[in-house]
N, C-alpha and C positions, 0 to 999 in steps of 0.2 A: 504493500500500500504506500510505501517511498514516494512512489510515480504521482501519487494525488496532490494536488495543493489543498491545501489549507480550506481554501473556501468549498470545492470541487468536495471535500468529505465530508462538510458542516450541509451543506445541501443536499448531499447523498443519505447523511443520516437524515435529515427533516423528512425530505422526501420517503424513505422508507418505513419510517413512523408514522407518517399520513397514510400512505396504502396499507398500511397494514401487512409488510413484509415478515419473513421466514424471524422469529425470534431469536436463533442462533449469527442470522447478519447482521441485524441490530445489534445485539449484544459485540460482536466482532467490531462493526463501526465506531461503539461506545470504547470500549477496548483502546482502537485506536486515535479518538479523541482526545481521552487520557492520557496515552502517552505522551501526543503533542502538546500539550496540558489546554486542552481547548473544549473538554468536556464541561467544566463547569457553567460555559456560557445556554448550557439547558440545563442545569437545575441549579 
């Protein structure tokens, strides 16, 4: 997930929390949210 920017995964996760995407991707997005430390900007 290196290859994503920043914004490009902040909208990948929105967007798969609005469809109602596979749990285990989201969870993976959040994951990697975290790491870039940019999860906190949803919750």
């Amino acid at each position: 997930m290196n290859e994503l920017s920043n914004e490009m995964l902040m909208d990948t996760y929105v967007h798969a929390v609005q469809l109602n995407l596979d749990d285990h991707f989201i969870l993976l997005l959040e994951k990697e949210l975290s790491r870039r430390n940019l999860y906190h900007f949803y919750h």
